[in-house]
Structures are given as C-alpha cells and as structure tokens.
N, C-alpha and C positions, 0 to 999 in steps of 0.2 A: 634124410631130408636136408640136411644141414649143408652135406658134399654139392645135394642137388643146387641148392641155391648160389655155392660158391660158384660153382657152375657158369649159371646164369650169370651174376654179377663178371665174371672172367669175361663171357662174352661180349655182353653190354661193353665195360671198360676195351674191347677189343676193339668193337665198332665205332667207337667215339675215335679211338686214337688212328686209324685207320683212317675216317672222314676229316681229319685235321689234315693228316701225312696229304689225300689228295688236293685240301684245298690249298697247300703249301708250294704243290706243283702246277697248279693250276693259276694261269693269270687273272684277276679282279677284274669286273665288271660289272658298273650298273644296270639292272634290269628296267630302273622305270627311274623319270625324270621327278617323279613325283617320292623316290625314296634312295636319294642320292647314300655314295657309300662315307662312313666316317670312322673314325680310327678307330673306333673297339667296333663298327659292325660292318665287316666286307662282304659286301655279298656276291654269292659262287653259283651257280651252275650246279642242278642235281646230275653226279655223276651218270645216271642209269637215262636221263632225260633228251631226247632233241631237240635242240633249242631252234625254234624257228620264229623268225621276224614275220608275223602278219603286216607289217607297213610295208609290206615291199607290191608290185603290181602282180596281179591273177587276171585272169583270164574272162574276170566278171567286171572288173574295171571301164569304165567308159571312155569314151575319146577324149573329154574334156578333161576326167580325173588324170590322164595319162599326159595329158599335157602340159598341166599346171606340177604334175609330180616332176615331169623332165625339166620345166624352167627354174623348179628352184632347187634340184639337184645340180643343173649346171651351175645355180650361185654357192654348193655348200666349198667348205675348207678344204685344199689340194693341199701334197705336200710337191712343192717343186724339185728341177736334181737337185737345187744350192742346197738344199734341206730347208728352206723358206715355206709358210704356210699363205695362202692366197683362197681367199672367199669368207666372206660373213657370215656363211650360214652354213647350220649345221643339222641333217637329218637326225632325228628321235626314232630309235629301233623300236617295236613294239612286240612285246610277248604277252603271254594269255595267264601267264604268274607272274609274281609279284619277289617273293620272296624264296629262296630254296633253304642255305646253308651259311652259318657265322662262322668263320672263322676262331680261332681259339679254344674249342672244342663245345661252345654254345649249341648246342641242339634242340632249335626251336620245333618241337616238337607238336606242340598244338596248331600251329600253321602248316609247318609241313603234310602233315599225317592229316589233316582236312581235305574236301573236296574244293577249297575256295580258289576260283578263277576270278584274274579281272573283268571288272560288269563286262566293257564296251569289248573285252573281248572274248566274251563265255556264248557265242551261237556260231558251231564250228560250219555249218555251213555257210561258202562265200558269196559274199554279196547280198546276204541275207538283210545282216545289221549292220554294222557300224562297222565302213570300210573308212578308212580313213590315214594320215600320215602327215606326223606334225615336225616341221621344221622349225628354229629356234636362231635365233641373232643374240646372241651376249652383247655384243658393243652396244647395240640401240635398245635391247632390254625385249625383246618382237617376238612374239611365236604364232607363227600361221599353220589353223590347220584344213588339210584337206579331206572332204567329206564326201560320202557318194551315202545315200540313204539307201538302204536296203527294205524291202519289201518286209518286212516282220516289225518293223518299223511305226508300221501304221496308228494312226490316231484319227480324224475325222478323215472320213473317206478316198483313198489316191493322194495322203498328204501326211506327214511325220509327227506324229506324235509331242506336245508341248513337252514331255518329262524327257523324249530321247533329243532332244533341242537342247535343252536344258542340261543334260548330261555331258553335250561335245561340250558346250559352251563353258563348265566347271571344268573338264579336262584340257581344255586348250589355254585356259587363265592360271590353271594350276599348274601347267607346264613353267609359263613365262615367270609365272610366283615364284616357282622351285628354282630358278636357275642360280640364285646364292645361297641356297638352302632348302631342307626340306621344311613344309607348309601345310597345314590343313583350311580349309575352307571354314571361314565365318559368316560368310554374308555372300548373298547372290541377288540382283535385281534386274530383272529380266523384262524388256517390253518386246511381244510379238509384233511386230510389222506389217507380215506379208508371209503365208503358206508356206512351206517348201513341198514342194511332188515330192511323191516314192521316186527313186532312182534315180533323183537328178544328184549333179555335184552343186556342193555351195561351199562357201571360200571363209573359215572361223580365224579373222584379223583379230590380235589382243598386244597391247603393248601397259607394260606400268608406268601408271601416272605419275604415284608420289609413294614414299618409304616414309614410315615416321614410328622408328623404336621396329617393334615386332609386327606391324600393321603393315601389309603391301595392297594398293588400291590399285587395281588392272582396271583399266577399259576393254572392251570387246564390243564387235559387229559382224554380224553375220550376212555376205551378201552372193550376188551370182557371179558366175565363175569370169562376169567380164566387171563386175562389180557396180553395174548400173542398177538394181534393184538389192534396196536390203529386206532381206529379212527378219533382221533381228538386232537388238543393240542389248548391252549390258556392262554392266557394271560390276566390279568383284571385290571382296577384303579377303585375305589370306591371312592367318598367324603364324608365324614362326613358331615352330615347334621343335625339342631337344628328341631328333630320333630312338635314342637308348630307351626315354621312358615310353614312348608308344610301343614298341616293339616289346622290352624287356619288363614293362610295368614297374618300373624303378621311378 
C-alpha cells in the first residue's frame, strides 16, 4: 500500500511540474478585464482547451450590431511601420472562463475541476443571450458596450428582462472600473427609462466620474444604436480589491 501511494504522490508531483514547464512556454494573457494578471497570478490558457473569443461577429449578429462593432474597431490601437501605436481604443476579448492556470505551480483546483462558466456567457447557443463586445479607452477612462438582446432574454413580453439589463450594465461599468485594477462591485443604482425589444442592439456608454482611495464611481447609460432614445441610466461604486486574496483566500 505504502509503494502504492508513493505511486500516486510521484505522479501528482509529475503533473504539477509538467503544468509549470508549459505555462513557462507559453506567452501570458488576460482572460477577463475584470481579473487582470499580477505578479504571483498569471493567468494561462488550459492546455487541452480552445480558446475562442465569443466578441468577435457570427452570423446571428444584426446589421446595426455589425456596424457599430466595425466603427469602433476602426478606432481601436494599430501598430504603425515606425513601430508607433495609433488609436484610443481598444477591443475586450471575451471567453466563456474566467480562470484556467497560476503560474508557479499553484493549482487551483476547486475552480478549475468545477463546471463554472461566465454568466453572460454560459447559453452556448448564438444569439440566444448576451451577444455583445466591449471596447475600452484608457486615456478618457470610457468603455462602450455593444449589445444585441437575444431571445432567452425575455422578461415582460417581446422586451429584456430588468436583471439581464442590469447584468450588461455591471459588466460594462466593471470593465471601465477594472482598467487600473482588479474591482468587485458595491453599489448599483439603476433607473429603467424605456423597454428594450428582444433582438434589438442598444449602445451600454460608461465612463468614471470620480476615484477617491479604493472607491471608483462609473456613470452609465443605456441607449439606441443612434442614441436618440435612452433606456437606461446608472450609476456604479467598485472597490478595489487585492486579487491573491479572492482567488487564493489569503
């Protein structure tokens, strides 16, 4: 029994050193704007995984969503020949996980080995729920996101649901929260407007007001894609949070 177990432990200690060796070869990247990476946690890519960007455009997309994603991709950052960068705005990839692998042979293991997918984006069929693709400006502090409501959606009859409103609208304030750091959400104050239809696109504008210590206070409005009708306004508080202890419970 004893042989057996060293066994085991042999292997275990295989696997760990093993997922280090690849995260070593492999370049670093943030998966989510809302869990930027920092020196003890990089986050990697499951090797065995595909990583695919749901922000990019399908085939369920509408003419307007497809318009508004072309205008403010032609504003995002180029790198020119001189090696000079040019554009204020920068496309937010969007994957359906959050978290894979730390670096240093941390093996989060209760997150990994779960079923947990991001909410807005755990309904794998497209155009269902929550299509959308959020663009970010650092200089002015701005993240607009673009939304198309999908049919699963529903709350009072042929119109979106106040909690999946209410859900872009914490994700597109917590984008522009995150951009000096990682943030969790404290306060949300939401006034409805005006409906939005299933299907339609609507345009989630947010910029930060004011910083004070750990406190970030967003604005947001939600309106139509030519932005003559709002639907929504709100208001946000984010706190600054030390990523090691949410993740590592330190």
């Amino acid at each position: 029994m004893a042989r057996g177990l060293g066994r085991v432990f042999s292997g275990l200690k295989r696997l760990v050193t093993l997922s280090v060796m690849w995260s070593m070869k492999h370049p670093i990247y943030s998966v989510s704007s809302r869990t930027p990476p920092v020196r003890s946690m990089a986050l990697l890519p499951l090797p065995c995984s595909k990583i695919q960007d749901f922000s990019l455009p399908n085939s369920t997309w509408n003419s307007e969503m497809l318009q508004l994603y072309k205008h403010y991709n032609s504003l995002c950052e180029v790198e020119t020949e001189g090696g000079e960068k040019e554009g204020q705005w920068k496309k937010i990839p969007g994957y359906n996980r959050l978290l894979k692998y730390a670096t240093g042979g941390v093996y989060l293991s209760k997150i990994i080995q779960s079923k947990a997918r991001l909410f807005t984006r755990n309904i794998n069929e497209p155009g269902a729920g929550f299509e959308y693709v959020l663009f970010v400006n650092r200089e002015e502090q701005k993240c607009v996101g673009i939304w198309q409501c999908g049919h699963l959606l529903e709350g009072p009859p042929g119109h979106v649901h106040g909690g999946a409103i209410a859900t872009m609208i914490d994700t597109v304030t917590g984008c522009v929260a995150s951009l000096t750091g990682a943030v969790m959400t404290a306060n949300l104050n939401i006034n409805y407007r005006s409906p939005i239809q299933l299907g339609t696109t609507v345009v989630i504008e947010t910029v930060v007001e004011k910083i004070e210590g750990r406190k970030k206070f967003i604005l947001c409005k939600v309106t139509s894609p030519d932005g003559t009708k709002l639907h929504t306004d709100a208001t946000a508080l984010f706190l600054s949070i030390d990523i090691n202890k949410l993740l590592l419970g330190r």
